[in-house]
PDB file of N, CA, C and O in Angstrom:
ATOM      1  N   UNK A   1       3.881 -24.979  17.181  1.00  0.00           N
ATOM      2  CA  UNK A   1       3.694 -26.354  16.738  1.00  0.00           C
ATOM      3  C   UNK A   1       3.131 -26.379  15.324  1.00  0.00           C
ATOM      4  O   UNK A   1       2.406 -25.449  14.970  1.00  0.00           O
ATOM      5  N   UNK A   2       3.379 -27.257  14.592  1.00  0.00           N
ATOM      6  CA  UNK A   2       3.243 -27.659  12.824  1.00  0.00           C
ATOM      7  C   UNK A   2       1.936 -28.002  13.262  1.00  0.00           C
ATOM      8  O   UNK A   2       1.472 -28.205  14.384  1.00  0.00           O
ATOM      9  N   UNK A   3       1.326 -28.027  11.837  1.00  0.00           N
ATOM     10  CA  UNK A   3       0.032 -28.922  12.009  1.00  0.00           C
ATOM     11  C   UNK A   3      -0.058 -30.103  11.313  1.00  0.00           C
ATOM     12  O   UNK A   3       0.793 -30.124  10.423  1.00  0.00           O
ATOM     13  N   UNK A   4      -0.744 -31.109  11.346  1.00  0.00           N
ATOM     14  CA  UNK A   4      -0.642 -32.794  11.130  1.00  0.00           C
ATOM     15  C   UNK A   4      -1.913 -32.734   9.888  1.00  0.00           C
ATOM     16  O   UNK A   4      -3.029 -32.241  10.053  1.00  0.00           O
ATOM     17  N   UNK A   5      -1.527 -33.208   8.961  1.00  0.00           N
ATOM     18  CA  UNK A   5      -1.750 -33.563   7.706  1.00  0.00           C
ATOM     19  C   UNK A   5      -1.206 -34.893   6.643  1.00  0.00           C
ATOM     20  O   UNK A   5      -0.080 -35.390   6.661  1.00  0.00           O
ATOM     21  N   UNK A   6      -2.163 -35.220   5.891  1.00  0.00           N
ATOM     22  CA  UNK A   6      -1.978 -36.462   5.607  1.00  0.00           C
ATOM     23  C   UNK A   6      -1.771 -35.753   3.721  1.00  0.00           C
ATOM     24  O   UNK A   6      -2.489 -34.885   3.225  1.00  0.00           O
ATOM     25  N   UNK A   7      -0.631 -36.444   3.049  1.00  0.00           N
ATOM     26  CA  UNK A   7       0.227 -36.027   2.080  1.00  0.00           C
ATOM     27  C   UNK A   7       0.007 -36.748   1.316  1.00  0.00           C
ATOM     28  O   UNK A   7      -0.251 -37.896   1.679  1.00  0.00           O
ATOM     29  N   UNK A   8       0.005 -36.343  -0.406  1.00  0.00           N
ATOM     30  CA  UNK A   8       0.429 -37.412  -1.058  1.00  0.00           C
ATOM     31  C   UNK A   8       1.288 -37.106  -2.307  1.00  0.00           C
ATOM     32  O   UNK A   8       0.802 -36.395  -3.186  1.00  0.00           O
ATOM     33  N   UNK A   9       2.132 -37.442  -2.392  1.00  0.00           N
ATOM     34  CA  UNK A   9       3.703 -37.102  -3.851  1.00  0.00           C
ATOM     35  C   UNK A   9       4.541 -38.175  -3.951  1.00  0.00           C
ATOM     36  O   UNK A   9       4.435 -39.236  -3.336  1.00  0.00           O
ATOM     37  N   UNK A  10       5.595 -37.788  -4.954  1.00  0.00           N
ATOM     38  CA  UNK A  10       6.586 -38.551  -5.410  1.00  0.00           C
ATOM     39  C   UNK A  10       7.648 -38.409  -4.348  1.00  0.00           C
ATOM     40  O   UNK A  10       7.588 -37.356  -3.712  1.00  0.00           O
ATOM     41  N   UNK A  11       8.791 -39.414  -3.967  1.00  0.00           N
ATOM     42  CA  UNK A  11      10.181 -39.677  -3.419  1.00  0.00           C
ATOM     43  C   UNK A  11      10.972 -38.620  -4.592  1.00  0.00           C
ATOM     44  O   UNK A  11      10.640 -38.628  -5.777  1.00  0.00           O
ATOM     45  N   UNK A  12      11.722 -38.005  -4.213  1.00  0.00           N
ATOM     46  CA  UNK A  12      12.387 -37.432  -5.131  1.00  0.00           C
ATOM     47  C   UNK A  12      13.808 -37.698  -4.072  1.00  0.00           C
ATOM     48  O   UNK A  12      13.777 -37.819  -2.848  1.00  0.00           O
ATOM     49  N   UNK A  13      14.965 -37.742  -4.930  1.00  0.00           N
ATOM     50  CA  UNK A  13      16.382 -37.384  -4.474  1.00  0.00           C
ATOM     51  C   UNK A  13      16.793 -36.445  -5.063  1.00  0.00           C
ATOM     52  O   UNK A  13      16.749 -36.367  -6.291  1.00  0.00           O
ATOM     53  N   UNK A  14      17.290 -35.518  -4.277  1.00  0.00           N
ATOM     54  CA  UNK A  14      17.998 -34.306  -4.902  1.00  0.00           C
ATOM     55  C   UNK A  14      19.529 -34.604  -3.948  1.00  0.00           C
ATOM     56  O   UNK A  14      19.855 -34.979  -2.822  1.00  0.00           O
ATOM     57  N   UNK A  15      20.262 -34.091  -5.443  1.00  0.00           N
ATOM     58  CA  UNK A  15      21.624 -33.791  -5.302  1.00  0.00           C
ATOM     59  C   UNK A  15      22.218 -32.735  -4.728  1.00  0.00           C
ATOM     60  O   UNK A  15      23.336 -32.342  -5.060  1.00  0.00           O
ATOM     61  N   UNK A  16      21.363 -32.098  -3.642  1.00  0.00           N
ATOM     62  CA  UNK A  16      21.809 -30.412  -2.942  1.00  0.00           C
ATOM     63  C   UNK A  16      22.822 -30.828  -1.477  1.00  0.00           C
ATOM     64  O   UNK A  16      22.621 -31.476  -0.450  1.00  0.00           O
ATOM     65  N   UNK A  17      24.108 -29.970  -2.119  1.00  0.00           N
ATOM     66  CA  UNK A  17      24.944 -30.559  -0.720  1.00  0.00           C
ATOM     67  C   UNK A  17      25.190 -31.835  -0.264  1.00  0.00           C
ATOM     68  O   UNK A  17      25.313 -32.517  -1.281  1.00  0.00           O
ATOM     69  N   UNK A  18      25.342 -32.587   0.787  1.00  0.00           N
ATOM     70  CA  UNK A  18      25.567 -33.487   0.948  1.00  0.00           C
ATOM     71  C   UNK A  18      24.577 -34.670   0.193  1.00  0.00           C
ATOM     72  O   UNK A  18      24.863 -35.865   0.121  1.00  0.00           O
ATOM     73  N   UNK A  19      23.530 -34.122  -0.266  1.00  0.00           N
ATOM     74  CA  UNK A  19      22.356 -34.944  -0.850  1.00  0.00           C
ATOM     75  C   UNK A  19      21.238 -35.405  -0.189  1.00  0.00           C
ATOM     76  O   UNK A  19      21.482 -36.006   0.858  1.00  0.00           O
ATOM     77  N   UNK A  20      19.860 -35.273  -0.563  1.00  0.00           N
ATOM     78  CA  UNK A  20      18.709 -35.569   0.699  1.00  0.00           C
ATOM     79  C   UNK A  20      17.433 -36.244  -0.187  1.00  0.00           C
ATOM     80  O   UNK A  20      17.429 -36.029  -1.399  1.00  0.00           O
ATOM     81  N   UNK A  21      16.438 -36.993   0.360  1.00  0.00           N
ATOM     82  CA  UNK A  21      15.285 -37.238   0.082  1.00  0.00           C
ATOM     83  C   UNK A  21      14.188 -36.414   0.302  1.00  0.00           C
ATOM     84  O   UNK A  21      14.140 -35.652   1.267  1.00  0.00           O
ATOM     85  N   UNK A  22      13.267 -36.515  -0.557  1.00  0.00           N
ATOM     86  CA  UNK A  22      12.242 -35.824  -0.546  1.00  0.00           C
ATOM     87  C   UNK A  22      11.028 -35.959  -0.899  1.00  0.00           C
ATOM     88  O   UNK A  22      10.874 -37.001  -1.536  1.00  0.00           O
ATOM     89  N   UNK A  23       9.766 -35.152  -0.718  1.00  0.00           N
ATOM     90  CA  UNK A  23       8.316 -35.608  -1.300  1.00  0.00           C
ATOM     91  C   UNK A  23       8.393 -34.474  -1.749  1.00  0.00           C
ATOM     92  O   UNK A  23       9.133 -33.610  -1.278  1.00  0.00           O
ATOM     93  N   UNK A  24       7.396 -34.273  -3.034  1.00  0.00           N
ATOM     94  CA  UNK A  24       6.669 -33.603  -3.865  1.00  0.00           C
ATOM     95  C   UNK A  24       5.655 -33.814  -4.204  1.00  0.00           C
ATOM     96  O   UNK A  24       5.321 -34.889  -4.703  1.00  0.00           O
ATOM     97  N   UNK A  25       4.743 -32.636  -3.981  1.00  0.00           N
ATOM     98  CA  UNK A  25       3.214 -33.424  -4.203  1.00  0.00           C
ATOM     99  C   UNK A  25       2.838 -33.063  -5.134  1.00  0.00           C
ATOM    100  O   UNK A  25       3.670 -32.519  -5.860  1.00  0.00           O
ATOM    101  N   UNK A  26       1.276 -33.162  -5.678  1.00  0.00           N
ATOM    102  CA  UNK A  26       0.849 -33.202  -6.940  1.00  0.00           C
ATOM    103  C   UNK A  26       0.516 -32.204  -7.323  1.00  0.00           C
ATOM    104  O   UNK A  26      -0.126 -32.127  -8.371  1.00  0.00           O
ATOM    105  N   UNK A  27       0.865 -31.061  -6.556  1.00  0.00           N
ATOM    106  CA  UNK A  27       0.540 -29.806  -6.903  1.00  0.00           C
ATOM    107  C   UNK A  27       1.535 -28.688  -6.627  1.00  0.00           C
ATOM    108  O   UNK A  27       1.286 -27.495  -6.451  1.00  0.00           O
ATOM    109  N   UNK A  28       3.095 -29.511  -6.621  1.00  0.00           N
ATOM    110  CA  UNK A  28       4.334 -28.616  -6.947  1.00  0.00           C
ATOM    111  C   UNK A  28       4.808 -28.945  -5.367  1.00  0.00           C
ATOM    112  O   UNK A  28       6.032 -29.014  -5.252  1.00  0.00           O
ATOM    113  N   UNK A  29       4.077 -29.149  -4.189  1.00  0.00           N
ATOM    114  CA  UNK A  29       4.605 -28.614  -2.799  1.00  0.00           C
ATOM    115  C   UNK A  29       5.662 -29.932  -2.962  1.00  0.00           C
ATOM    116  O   UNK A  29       5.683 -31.047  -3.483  1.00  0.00           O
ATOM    117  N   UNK A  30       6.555 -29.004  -2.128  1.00  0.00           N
ATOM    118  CA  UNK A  30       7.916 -30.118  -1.609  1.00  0.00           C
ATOM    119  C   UNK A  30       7.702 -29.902   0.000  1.00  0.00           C
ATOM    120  O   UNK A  30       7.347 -28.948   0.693  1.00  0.00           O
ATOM    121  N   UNK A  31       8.178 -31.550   0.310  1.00  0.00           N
ATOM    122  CA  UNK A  31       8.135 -31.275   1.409  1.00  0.00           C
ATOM    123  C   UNK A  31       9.712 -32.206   2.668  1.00  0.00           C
ATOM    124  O   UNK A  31       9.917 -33.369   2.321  1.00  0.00           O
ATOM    125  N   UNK A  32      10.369 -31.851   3.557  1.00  0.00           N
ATOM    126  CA  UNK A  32      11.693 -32.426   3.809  1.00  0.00           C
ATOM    127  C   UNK A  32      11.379 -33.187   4.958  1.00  0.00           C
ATOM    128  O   UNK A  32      11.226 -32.664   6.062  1.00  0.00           O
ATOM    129  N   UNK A  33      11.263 -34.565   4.716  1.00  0.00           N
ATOM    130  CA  UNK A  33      11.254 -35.187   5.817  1.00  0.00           C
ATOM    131  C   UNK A  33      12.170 -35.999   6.419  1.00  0.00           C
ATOM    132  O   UNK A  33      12.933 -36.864   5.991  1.00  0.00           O
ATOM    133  N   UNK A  34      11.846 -35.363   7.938  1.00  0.00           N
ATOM    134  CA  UNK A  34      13.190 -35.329   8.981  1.00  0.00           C
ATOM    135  C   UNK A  34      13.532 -36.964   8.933  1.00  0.00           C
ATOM    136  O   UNK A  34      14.729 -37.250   8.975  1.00  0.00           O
ATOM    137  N   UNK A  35      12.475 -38.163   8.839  1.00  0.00           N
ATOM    138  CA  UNK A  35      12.752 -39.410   9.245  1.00  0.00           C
ATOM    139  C   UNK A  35      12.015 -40.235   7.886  1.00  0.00           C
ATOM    140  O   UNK A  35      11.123 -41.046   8.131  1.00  0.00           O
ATOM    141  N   UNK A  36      12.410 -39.997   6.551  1.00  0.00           N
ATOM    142  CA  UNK A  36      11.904 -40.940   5.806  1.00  0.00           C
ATOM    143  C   UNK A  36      12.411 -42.490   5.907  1.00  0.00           C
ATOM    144  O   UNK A  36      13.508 -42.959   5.601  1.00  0.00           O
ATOM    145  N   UNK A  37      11.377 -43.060   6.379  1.00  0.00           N
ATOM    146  CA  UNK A  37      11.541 -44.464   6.559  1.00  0.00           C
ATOM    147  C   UNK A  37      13.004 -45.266   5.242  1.00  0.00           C
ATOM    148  O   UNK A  37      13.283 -44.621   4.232  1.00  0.00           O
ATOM    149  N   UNK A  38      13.436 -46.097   5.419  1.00  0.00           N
ATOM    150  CA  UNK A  38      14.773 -46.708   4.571  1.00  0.00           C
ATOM    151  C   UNK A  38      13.346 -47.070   2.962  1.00  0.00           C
ATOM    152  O   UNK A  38      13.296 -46.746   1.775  1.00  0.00           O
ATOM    153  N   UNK A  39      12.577 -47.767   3.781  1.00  0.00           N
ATOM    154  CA  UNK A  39      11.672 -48.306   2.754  1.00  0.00           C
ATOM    155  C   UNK A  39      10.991 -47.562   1.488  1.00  0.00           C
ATOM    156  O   UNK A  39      10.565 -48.029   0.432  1.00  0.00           O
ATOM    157  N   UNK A  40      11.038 -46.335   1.938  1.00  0.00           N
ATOM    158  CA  UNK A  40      10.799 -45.756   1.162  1.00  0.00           C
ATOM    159  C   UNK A  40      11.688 -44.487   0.100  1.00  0.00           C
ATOM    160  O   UNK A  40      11.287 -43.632  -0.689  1.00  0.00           O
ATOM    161  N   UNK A  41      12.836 -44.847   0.505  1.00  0.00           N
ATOM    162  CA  UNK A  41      13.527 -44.470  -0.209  1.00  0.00           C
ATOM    163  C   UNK A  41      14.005 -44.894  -2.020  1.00  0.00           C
ATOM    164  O   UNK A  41      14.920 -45.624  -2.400  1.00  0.00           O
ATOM    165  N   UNK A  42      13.122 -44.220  -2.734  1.00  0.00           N
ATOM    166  CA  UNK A  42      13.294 -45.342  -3.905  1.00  0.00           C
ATOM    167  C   UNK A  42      12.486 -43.881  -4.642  1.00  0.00           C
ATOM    168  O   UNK A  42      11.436 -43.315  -4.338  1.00  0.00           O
ATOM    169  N   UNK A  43      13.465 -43.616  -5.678  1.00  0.00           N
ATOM    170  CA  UNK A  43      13.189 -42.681  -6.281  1.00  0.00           C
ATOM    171  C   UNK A  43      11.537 -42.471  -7.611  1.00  0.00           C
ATOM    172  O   UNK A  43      11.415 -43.115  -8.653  1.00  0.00           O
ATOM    173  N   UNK A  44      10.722 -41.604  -7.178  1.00  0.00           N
ATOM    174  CA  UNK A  44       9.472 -42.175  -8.201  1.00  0.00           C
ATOM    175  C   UNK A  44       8.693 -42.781  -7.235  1.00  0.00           C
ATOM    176  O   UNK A  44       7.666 -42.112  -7.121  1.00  0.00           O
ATOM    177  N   UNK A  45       8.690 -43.396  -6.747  1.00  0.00           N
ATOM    178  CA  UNK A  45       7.911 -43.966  -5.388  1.00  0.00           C
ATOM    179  C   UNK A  45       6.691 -43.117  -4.928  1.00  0.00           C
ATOM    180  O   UNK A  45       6.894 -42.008  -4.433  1.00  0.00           O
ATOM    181  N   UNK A  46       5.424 -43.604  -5.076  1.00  0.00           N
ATOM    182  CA  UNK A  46       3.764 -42.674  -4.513  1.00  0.00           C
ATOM    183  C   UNK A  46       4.145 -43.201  -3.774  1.00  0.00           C
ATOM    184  O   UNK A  46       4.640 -44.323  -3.890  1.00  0.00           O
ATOM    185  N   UNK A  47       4.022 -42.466  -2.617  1.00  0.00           N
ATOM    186  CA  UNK A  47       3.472 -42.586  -1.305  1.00  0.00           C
ATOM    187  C   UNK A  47       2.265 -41.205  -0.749  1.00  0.00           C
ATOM    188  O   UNK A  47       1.957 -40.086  -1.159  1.00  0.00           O
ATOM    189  N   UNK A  48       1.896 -42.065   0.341  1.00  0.00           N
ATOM    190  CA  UNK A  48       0.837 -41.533   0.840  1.00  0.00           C
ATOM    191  C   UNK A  48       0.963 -41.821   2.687  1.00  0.00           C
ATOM    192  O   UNK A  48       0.891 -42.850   3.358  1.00  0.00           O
ATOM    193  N   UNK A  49       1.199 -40.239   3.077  1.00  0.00           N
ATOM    194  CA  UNK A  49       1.835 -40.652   4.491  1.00  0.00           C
ATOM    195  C   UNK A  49       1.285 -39.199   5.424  1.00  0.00           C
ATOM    196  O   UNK A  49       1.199 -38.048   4.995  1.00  0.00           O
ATOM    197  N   UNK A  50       0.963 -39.708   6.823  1.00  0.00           N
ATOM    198  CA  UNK A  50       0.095 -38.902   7.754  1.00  0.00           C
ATOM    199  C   UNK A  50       1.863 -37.664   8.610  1.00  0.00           C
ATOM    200  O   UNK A  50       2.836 -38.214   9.127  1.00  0.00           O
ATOM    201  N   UNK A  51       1.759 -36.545   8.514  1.00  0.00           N
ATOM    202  CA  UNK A  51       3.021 -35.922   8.306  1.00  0.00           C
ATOM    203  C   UNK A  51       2.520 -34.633   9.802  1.00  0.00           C
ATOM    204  O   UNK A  51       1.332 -34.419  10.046  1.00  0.00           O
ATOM    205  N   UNK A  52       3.345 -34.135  10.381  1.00  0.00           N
ATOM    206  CA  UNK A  52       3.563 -32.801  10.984  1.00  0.00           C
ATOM    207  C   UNK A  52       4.352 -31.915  10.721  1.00  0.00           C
ATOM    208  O   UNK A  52       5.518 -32.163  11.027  1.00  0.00           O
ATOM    209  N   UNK A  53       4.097 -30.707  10.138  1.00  0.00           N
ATOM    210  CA  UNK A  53       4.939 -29.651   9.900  1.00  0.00           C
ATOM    211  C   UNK A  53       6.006 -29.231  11.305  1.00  0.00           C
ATOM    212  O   UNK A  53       5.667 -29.131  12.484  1.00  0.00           O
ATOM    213  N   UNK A  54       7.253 -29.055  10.750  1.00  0.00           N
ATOM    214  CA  UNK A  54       7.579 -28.515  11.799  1.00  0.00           C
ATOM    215  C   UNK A  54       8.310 -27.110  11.739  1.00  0.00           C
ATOM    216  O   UNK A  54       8.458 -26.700  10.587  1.00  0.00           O
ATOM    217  N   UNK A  55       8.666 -26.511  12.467  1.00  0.00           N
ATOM    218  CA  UNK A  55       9.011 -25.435  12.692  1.00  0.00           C
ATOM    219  C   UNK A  55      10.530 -25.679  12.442  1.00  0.00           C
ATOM    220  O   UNK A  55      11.108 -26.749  12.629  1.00  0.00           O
ATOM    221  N   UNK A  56      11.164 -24.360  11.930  1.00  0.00           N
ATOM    222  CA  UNK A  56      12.536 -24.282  11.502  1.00  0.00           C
ATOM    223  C   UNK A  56      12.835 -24.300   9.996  1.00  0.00           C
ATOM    224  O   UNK A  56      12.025 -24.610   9.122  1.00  0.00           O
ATOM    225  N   UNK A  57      13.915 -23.982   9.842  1.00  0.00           N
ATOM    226  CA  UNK A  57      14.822 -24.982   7.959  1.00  0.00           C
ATOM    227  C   UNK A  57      15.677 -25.677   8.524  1.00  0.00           C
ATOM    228  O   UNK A  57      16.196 -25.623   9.639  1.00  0.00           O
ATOM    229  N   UNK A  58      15.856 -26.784   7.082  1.00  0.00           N
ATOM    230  CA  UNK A  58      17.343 -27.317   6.850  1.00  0.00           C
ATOM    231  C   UNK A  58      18.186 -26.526   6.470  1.00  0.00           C
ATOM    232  O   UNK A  58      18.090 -25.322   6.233  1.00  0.00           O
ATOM    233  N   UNK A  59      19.234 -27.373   6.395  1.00  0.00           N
ATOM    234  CA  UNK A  59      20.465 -26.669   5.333  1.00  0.00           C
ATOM    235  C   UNK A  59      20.304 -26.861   4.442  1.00  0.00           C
ATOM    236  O   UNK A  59      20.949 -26.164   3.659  1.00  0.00           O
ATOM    237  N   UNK A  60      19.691 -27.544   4.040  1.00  0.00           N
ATOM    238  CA  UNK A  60      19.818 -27.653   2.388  1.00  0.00           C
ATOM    239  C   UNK A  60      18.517 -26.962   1.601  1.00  0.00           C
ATOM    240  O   UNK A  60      18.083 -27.385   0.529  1.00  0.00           O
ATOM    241  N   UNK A  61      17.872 -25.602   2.472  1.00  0.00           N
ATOM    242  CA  UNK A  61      16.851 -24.707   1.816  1.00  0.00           C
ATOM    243  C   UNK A  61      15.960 -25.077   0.588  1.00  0.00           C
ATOM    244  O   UNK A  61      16.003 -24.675  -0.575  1.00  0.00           O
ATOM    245  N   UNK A  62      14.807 -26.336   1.467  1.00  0.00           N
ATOM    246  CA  UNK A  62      14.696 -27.056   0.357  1.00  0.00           C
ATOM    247  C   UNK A  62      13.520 -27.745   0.647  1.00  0.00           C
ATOM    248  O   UNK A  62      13.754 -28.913   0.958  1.00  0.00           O
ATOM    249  N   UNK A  63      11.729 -27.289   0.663  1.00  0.00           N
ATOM    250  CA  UNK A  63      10.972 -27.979   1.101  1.00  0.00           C
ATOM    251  C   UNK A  63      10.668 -27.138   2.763  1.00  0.00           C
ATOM    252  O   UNK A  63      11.302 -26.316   3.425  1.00  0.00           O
ATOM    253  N   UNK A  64       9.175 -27.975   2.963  1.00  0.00           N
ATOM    254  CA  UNK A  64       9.132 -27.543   4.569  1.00  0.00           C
ATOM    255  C   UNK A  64       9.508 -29.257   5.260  1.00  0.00           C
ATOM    256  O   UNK A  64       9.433 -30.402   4.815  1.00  0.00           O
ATOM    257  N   UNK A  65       9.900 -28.672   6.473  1.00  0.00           N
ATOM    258  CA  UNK A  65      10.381 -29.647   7.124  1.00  0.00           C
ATOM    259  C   UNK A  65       9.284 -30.283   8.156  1.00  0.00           C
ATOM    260  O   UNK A  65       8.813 -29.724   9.147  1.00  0.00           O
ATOM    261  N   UNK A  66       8.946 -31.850   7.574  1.00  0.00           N
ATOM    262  CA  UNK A  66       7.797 -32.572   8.066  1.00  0.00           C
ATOM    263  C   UNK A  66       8.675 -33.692   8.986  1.00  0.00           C
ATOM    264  O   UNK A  66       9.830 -34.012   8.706  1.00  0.00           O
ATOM    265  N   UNK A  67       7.809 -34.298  10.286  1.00  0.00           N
ATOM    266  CA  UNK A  67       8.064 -35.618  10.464  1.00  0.00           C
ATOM    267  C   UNK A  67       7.029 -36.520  10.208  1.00  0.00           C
ATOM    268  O   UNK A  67       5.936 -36.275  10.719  1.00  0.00           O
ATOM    269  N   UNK A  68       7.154 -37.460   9.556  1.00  0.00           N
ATOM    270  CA  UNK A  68       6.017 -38.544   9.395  1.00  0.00           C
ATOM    271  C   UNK A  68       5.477 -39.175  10.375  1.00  0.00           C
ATOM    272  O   UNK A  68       6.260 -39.818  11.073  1.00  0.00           O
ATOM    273  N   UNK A  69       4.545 -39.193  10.611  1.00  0.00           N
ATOM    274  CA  UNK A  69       3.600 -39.699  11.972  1.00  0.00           C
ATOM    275  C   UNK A  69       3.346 -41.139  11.633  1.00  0.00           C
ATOM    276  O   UNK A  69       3.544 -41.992  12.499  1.00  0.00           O
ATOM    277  N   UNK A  70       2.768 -41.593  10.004  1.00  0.00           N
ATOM    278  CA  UNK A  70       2.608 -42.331  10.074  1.00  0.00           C
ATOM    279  C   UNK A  70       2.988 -42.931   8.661  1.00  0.00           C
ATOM    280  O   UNK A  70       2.842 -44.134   8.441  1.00  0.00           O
TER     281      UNK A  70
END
């Protein structure tokens, strides 16, 4: 099991493969989340969101793979 941590970075979109959203935080970490809300999809966008690591990769080798809790 991931452990639950509360995040804070930029929305980034990257153009890898089919194309995906993403966080980056303020200190380089990327991170791939499985269920970014629609709302927050908006490139440049702070957010600040309560997250669980999870176990595994994507395909698109790119970030660790979080779900947002909150």
């Amino acid at each position: 099991m991931g452990k639950n941590k509360t995040i804070t970075g930029i929305v980034v979109y990257k153009n890898i493969g089919m194309g995906f959203w993403g966080i980056e935080g303020l200190k380089g970490e990327q991170w791939l989340p499985v269920n970014l809300p629609k709302s927050m999809e908006q490139e440049g966008k702070r957010v600040t969101v309560k997250i669980k690591e999870l176990d595994g990769e994507s395909m698109f080798m790119w970030g660790t793979m979080v779900q947002i809790m909150e």
